[in-house]
C-alpha positions in Angstrom: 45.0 -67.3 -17.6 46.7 -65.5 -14.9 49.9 -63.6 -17.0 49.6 -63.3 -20.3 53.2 -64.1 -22.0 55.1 -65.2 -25.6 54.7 -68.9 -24.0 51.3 -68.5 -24.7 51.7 -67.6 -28.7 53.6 -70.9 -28.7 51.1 -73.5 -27.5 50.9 -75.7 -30.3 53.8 -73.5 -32.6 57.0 -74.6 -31.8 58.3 -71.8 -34.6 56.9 -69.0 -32.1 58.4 -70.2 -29.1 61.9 -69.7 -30.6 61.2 -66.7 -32.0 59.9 -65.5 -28.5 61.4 -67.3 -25.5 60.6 -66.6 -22.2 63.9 -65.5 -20.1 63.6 -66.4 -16.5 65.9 -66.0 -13.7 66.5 -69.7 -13.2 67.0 -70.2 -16.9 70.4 -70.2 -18.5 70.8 -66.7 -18.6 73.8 -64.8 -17.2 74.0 -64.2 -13.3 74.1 -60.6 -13.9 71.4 -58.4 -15.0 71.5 -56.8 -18.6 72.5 -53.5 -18.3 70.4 -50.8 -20.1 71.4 -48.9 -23.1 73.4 -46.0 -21.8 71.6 -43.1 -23.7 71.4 -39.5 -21.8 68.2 -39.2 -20.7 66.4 -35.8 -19.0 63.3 -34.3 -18.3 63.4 -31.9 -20.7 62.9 -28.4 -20.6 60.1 -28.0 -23.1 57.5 -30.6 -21.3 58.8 -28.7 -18.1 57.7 -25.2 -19.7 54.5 -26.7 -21.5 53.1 -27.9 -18.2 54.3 -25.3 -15.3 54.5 -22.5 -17.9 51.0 -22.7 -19.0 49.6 -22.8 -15.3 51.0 -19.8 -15.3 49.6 -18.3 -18.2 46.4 -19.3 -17.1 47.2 -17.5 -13.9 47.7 -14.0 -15.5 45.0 -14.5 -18.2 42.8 -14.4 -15.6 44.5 -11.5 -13.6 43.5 -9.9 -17.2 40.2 -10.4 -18.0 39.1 -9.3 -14.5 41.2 -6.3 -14.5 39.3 -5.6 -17.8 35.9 -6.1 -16.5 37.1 -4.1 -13.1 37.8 -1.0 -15.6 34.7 -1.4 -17.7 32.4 -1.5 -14.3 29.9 1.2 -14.1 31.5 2.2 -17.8 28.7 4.0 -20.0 28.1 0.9 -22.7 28.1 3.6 -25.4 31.4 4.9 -27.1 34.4 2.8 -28.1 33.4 0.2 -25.9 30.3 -1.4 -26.9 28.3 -4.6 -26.1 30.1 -6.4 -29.2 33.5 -4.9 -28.8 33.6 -6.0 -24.8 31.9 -9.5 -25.4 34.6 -10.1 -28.2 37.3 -9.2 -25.8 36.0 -11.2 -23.0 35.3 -14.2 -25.3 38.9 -14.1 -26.4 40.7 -14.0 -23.1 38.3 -16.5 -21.5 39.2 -18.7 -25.1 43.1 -18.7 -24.5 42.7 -19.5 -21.0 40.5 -22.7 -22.2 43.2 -23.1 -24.9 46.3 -22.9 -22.6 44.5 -25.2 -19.7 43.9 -27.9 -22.4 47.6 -27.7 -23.3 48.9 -27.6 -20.0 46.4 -30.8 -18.8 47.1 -32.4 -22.0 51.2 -32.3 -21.3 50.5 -33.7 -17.7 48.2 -36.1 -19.1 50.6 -37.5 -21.3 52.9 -38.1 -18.6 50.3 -39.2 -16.3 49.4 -41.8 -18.9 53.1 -43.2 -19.1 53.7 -43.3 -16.0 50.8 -45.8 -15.2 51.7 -47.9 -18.6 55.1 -48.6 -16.7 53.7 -49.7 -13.8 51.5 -51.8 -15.2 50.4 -54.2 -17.9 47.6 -53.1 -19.5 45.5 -54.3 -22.5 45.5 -53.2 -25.9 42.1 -51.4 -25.5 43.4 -50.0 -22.6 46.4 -48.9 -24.2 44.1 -47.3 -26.7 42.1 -45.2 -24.4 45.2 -44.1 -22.8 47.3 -42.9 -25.9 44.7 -41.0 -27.7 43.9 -37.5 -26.7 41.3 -36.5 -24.5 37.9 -38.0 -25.4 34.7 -39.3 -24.5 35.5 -42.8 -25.9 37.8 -42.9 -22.9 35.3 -43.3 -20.3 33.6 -46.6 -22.1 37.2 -48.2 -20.9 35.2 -48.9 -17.3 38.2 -50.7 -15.6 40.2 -47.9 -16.0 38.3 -46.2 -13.4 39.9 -48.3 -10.9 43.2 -48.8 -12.9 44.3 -45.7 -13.8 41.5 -43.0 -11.9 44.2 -40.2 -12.1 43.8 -40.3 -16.0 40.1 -40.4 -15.9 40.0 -37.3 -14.0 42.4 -35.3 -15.8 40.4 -36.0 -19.4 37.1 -35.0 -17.7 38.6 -31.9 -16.9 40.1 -31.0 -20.4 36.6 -31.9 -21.9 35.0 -30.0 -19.1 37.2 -26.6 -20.5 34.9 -25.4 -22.6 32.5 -24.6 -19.6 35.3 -22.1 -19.0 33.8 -19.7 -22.0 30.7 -20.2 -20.9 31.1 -19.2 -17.1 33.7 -16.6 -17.5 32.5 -13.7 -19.4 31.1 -11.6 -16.5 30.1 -8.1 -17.9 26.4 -7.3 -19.0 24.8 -4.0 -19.0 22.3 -2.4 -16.7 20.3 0.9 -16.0 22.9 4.2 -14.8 22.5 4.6 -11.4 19.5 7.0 -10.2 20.6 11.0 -10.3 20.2 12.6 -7.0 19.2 16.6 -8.1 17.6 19.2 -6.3 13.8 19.9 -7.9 11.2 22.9 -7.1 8.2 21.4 -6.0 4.3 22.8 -5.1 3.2 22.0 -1.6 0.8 23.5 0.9 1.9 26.1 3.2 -0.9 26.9 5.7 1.4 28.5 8.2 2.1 31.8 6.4 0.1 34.9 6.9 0.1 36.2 3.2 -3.1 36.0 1.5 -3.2 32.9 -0.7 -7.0 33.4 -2.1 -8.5 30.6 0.4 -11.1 33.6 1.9 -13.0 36.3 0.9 -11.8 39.1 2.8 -13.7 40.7 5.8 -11.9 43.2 7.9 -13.9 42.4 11.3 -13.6 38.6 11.1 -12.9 35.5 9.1 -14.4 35.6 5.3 -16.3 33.2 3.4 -14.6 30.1 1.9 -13.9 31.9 -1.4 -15.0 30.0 -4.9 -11.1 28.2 -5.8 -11.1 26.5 -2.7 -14.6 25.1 -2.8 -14.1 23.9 -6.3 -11.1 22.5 -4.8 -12.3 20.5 -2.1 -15.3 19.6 -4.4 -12.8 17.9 -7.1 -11.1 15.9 -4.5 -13.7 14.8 -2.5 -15.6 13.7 -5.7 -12.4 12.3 -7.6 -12.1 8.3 -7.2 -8.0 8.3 -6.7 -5.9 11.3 -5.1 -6.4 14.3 -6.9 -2.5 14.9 -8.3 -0.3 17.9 -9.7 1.6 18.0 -13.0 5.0 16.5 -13.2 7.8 18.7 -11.4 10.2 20.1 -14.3 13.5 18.3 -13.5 11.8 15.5 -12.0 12.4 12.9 -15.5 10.3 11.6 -17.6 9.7 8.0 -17.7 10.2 8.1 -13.7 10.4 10.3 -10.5 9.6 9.5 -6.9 9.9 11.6 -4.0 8.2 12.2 -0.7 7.7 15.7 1.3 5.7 17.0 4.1 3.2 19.3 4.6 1.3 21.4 7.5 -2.8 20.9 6.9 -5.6 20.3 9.2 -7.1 16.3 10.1 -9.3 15.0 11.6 -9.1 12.0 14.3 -12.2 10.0 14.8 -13.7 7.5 16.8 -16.8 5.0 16.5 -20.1 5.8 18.3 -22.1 3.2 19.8 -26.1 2.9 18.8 -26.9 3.6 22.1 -25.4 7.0 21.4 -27.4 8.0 18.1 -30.6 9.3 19.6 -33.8 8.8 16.8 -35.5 11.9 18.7 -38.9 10.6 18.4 -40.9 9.2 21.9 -40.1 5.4 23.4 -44.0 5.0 22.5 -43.7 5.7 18.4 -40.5 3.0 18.1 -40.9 -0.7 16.8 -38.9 -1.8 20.4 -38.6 0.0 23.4 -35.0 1.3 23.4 -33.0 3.8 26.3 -30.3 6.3 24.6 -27.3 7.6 26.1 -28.3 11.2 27.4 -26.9 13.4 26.0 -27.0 11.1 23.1 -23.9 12.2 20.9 -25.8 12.2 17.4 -29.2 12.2 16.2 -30.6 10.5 13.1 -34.4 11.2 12.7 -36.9 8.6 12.7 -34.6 5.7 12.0 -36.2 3.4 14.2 -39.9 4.6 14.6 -43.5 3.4 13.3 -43.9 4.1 9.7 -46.3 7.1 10.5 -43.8 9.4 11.0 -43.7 11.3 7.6 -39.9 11.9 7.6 -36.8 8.8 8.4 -33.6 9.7 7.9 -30.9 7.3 6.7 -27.6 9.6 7.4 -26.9 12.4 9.1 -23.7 14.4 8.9 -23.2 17.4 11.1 -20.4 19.6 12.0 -19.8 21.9 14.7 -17.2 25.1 14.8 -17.8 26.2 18.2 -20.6 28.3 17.2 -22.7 27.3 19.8 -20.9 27.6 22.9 -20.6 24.1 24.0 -17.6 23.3 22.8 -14.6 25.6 20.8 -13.1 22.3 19.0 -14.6 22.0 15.4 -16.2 18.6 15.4 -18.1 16.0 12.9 -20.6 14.3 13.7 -21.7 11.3 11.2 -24.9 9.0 12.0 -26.4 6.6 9.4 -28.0 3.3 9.4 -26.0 0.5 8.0 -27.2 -2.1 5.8 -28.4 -5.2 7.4 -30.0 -7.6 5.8 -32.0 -8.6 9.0 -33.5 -4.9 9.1 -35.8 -5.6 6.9 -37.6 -8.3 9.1 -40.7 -6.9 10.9 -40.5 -5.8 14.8 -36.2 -6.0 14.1 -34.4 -3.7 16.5 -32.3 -1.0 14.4 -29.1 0.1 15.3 -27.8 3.0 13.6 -23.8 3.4 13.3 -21.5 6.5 12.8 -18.4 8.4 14.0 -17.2 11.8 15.5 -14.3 13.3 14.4 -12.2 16.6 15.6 -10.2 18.6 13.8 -6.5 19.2 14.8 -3.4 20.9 13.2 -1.1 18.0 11.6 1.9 17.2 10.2 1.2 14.8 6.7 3.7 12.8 4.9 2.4 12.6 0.8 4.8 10.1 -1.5 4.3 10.4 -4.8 5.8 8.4 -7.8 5.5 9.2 -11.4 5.8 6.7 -14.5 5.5 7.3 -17.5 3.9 10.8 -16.9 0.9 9.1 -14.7 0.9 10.3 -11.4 0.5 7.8 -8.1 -0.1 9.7 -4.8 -0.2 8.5 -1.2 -1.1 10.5 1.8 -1.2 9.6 5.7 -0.5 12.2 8.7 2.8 11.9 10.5 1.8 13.4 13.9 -1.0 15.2 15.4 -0.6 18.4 17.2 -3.0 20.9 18.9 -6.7 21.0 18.1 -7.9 23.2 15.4 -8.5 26.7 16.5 -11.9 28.4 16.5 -11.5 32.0 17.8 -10.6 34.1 15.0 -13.6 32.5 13.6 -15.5 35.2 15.5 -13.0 37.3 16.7 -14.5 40.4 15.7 -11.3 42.1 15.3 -9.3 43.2 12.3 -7.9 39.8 11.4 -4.9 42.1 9.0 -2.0 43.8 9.5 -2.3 47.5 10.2 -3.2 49.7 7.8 -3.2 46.8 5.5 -5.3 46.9 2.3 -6.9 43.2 2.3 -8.1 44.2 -1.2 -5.1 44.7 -2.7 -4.1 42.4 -5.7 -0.2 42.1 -4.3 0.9 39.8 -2.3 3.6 39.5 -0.2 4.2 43.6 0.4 4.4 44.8 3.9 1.0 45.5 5.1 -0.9 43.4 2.8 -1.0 40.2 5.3 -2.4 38.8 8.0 -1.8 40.1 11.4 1.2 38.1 12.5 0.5 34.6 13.6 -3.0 35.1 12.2 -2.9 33.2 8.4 -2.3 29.9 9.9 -5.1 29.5 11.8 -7.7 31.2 9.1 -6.0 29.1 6.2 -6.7 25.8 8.4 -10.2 26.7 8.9 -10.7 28.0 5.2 -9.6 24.2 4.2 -11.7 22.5 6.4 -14.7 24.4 6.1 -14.2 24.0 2.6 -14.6 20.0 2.7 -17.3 20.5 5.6 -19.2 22.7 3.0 -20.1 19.4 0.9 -20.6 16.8 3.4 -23.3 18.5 5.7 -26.4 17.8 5.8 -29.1 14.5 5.6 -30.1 11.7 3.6 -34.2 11.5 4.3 -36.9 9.4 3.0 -40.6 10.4 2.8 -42.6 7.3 4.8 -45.0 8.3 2.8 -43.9 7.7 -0.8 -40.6 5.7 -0.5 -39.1 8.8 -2.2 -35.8 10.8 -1.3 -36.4 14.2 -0.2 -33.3 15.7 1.1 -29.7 14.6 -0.7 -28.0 17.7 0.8 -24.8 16.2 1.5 -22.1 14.7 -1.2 -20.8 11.9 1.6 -22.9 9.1 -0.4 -21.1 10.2 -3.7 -17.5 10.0 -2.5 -15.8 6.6 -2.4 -17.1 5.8 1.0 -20.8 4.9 0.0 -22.4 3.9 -2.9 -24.9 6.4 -4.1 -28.6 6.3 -2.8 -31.0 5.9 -5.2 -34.2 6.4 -4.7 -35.8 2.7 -4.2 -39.4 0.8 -3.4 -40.0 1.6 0.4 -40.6 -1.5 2.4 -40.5 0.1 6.1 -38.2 -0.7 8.0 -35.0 0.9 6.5 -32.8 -2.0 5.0 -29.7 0.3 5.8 -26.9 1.7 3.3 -23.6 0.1 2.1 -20.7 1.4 2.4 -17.7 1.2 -0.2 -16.2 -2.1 0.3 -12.6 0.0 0.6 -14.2 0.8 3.3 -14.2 -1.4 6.5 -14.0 1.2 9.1 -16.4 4.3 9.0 -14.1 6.3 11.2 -11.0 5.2 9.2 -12.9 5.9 6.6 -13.3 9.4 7.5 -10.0 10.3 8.5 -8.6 8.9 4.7 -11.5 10.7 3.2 -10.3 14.2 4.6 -6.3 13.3 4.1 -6.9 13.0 0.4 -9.1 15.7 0.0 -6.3 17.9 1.0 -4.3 16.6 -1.8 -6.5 18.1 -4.2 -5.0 21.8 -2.5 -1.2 21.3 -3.5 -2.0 22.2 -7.5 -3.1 25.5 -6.4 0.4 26.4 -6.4 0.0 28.1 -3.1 3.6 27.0 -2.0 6.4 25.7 -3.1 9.3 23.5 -1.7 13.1 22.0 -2.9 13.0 18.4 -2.7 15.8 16.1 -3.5 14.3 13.1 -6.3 15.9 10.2 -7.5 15.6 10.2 -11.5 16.5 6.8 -13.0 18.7 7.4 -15.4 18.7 6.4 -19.1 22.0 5.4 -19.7 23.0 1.5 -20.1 26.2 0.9 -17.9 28.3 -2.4 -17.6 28.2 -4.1 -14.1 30.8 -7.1 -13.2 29.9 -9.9 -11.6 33.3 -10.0 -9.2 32.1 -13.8 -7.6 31.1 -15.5 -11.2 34.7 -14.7 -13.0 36.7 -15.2 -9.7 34.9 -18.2 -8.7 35.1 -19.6 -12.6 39.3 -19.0 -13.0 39.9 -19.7 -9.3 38.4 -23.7 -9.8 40.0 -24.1 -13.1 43.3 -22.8 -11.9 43.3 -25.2 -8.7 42.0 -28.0 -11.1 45.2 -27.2 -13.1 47.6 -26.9 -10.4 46.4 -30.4 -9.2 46.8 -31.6 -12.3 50.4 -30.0 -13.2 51.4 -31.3 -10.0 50.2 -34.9 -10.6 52.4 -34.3 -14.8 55.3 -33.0 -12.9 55.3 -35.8 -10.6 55.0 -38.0 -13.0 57.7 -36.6 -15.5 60.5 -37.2 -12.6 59.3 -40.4 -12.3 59.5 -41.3 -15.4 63.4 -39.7 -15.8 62.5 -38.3 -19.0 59.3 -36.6 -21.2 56.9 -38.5 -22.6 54.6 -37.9 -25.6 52.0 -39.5 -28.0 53.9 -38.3 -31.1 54.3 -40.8 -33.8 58.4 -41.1 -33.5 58.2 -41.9 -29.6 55.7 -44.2 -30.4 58.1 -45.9 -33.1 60.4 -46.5 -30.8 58.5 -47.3 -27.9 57.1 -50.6 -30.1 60.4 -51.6 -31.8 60.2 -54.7 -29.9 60.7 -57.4 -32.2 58.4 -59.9 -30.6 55.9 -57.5 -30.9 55.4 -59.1 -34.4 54.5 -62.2 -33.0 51.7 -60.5 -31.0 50.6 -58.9 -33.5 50.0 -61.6 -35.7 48.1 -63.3 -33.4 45.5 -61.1 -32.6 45.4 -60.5 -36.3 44.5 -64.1 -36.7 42.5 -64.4 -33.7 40.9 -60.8 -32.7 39.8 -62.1 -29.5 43.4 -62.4 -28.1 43.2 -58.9 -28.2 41.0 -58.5 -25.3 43.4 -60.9 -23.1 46.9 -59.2 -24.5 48.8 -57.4 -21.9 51.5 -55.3 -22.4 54.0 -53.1 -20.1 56.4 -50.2 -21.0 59.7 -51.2 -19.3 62.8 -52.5 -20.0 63.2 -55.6 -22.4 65.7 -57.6 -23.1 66.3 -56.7 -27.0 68.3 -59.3 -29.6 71.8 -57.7 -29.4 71.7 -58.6 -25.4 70.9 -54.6 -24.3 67.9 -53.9 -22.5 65.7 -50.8 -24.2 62.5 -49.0 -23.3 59.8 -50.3 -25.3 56.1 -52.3 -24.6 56.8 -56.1 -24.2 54.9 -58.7 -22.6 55.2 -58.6 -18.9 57.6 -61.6 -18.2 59.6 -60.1 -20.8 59.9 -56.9 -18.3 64.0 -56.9 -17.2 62.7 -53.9 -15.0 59.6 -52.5 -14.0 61.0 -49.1 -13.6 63.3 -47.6 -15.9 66.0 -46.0 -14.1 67.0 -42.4 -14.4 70.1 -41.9 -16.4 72.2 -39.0 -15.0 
């Protein structure tokens, strides 16, 4: 059935098809239209207001709540504006945005709605879905997607509000910014000439390391991490970073070759006939000789201050034989390893970081400069200031100093002779017994190698291990001496002002600018769209519409309406192939009114605006 009319109540009922005759143009009807009921008719200044007005509102709620969040960012969270308090507000402005969007859409909708039932017939269900308010049940009207896809999208977006609650509130709390402040610090300060109890004193050269300093370098050169200093007062206390520099000696080192480590024993006594470099650089005794020999060394570690007159740079020498596991095979060529090192004046970064009290320490040097100086070493000249008492228990006072420009160079040398006093010396193995007999240096108890133990002697020498932090001996080295002078800052020789960053404890509200702006910005542009679509709509229509009960009554007053009624009563499925139309139909008394008829009862398809 192609138009669904009163005729078709009437098949078979002649009673219903005088109750509800069809008029058509070619019918006996009057040449001239009926004119419609003259009533004054507007658009009303309240549906006006309702949909314009609250786009508007929405407009400066939103101005609000982010002028609200801009004056609680970076606010402490403690005080009159707490969490809850905030939150509340937030919740409550976001809430009557939701609330005002809803009544503004709802308006448009409304008219929206109207407007397409009076351009149209429609069917009952249709009708249904388009005069309740906003719900989900709306969407199980599929046709209406194509019919009326204007109405469709304006209920998704009033049953989409609520995501406006959700989205909007912006504030939440997070840690005070750090405080920058000024704290004293101790550091190392090598350049000055006062005493600072690093040598015993000797008028006619440099003294002896004295007993602070080697227990000193003994802690750190023993100590598995960095050796640290207690926490800075004003530095915090769950957490404090801050880096600084100081002036100490290091050492730069490079890998020798095995050519270069000379066993010192004939061609004749060694398991393969072998050619050194000569000079060789190092010597480690025995390594790779016939198991006659009563002594083998496994490490050497020497050091030279420019004692002997080859050389005025203060040097390490370090010669050991690494573990390889094809040593041990019979008639296997050794080759020993090792590393020389020189000491020069540098320049180190340290960054240090404490949490919760527990100290974290890193060390590396920013520059080299000029080798370490030797000559007041021997100088054999009063290494103090005239007529200064070395003795003397104050320090600081005129006279009771180094001579000037002296102190730096005898504290460098007091530092490194005090790490040199503990690594010195040999690691040797009797070839007769298997047994150690010499462990007079500390290298194979630092973190570099593991400790030797004495061990069943199967000749030849199966080597040492080294640390597996370790992958470069002369690396090695160099980080070895850099941390040791860590374990010199707690001596309090020095101190320095360093700027920290303290965290601080307070809870402060940050806004998130882009998540509210982004939120009101799409609601309000969805709401504009849609206002403009209601206000459209509402001059098209020449006067408001609403879902109210009363315009409903009127809007069905259609007498034949009765008849159509009845017969989807008696036969529900009519209802599905019912159409109806909001227009003008042609009412008993011969005027033509605004209500839902059957479309070939329609006089008009648009009611005309009545001025």
């Amino acid at each position: 059935m192609d138009e669904w009319s009163p005729s078709a109540l009437t098949e078979n009922e002649g009673l219903c098809t005088q109750l509800l005759p069809v008029r058509r143009k070619n019918e006996g009807a009057p040449s001239a239209t009926p004119a419609v009921s003259r009533r004054s008719s507007s658009i009303g200044a309240w549906t006006s207001l309702c949909i314009v007005g609250g786009t508007l509102v929405t407009g400066i709620t939103a101005v609000l709540h982010y002028m609200f969040n801009a004056r609680l960012e970076n606010h402490s969270v403690l005080g009159y504006w707490t969490q809850n308090k905030s939150s509340q507000v937030e919740i409550t402005l976001a809430t009557v945005f939701r609330i005002v969007f809803c009544f503004s859409a709802g308006a448009s909708l409304c008219q929206v709605s109207w407007h397409a039932m009076r351009r149209q017939p429609l069917s009952l269900a249709d009708l249904d879905a388009l005069l309740q308010e906003a719900s989900i049940t709306t969407f199980l009207r599929i046709n209406l997607a194509y019919r009326v896809p204007q109405v469709l999208a304006i209920t998704v977006a009033i049953l989409a509000a609520p995501l406006i609650t959700v989205f909007a509130p912006s504030l939440s709390a997070r840690q005070g910014d750090a405080i920058k402040r000024n704290i004293t610090i101790p550091t190392l300060d090598l350049s000055t000439d006062a005493l600072i109890g690093d040598v015993h004193s000797s008028l006619d050269r440099m003294g002896s390391v004295s007993t602070t300093w080697d227990k000193a370098a003994l802690e750190a050169l023993l100590s598995t991490d960095p050796v640290g200093w207690p926490m800075p007062v004003g530095c915090g206390l769950a957490d404090c970073a801050y880096n600084f520099t100081y002036s100490a000696p290091a050492v730069q080192c490079s890998d020798l070759a095995p050519d270069q480590i000379d066993d010192g024993l004939p061609d004749s006594t060694r398991f393969v006939s072998r050619v050194f470099q000569d000079p060789p650089a190092a010597y480690l005794m025995a390594y790779d000789s016939w198991k006659g020999e009563s002594v083998t060394a496994a490490l050497n570690f020497t050091s030279s201050m420019g004692d002997n007159g080859a050389s005025p740079l203060y040097v390490w020498t370090l010669a050991y034989v690494p573990f390889l596991a094809s040593n041990a095979n019979p008639g296997a060529l050794i080759n020993a390893a090792g590393s020389v090192c020189t000491f020069y004046n540098a320049t180190y970064e340290a960054r240090t970081h404490y949490v919760d009290g527990a100290q974290e320490v890193q060390v590396s040097v920013a520059e080299f400069h000029e080798p370490l100086n030797n000559t007041y070493r021997f100088s054999g000249l009063n290494l103090y200031a005239a007529g200064g008492n070395p003795n003397a228990s104050i320090v600081g006072v005129p006279g009771v100093s180094f001579a000037p420009g002296l102190g730096a160079h005898v504290h460098s040398l007091a530092m490194a002779d005090a790490v040199t006093a503990h690594l010195a010396g040999s690691i040797e193995w009797s070839s007769h017994t298997a047994l150690l007999i010499s462990t007079d240096t500390l290298i194979s108890e630092t973190n570099m190698m593991s400790p030797i133990k004495p061990i069943t002697f199967d000749y030849p020498i199966t080597g040492l291990n080294i640390s597996s932090s370790i992958t470069n001996i002369s690396q090695g080295l160099q980080g070895l001496f850099a941390n040791a002078t860590l374990g010199f800052i707690h001596l309090n020789t020095a101190f320095t002002s360093v700027e920290v960053s303290v965290p601080s404890t307070d809870l402060v509200y940050t806004f998130a600018h882009r998540r509210l702006i982004t939120t009101y910005v799409l609601a309000i542009c969805v709401l504009g769209l849609i206002s403009a679509a209601g206000m459209f709509c509402l001059f098209a229509n020449g006067q408001p519409s609403s879902n109210n009960f009363s315009h409903l009554l009127v809007a069905t007053r259609n007498p034949k309406l009765d008849m159509v009624a009845n017969k989807v009563m008696t036969d529900p499925s009519w209802s599905a192939q019912a159409r109806l139309q909001f227009g003008g139909v042609v009412m008993p008394d011969g005027g033509v009114t605004a209500v839902f008829g059957v479309p070939s009862e329609q006089v008009v398809h648009s009611l005309p605006r009545h001025h």
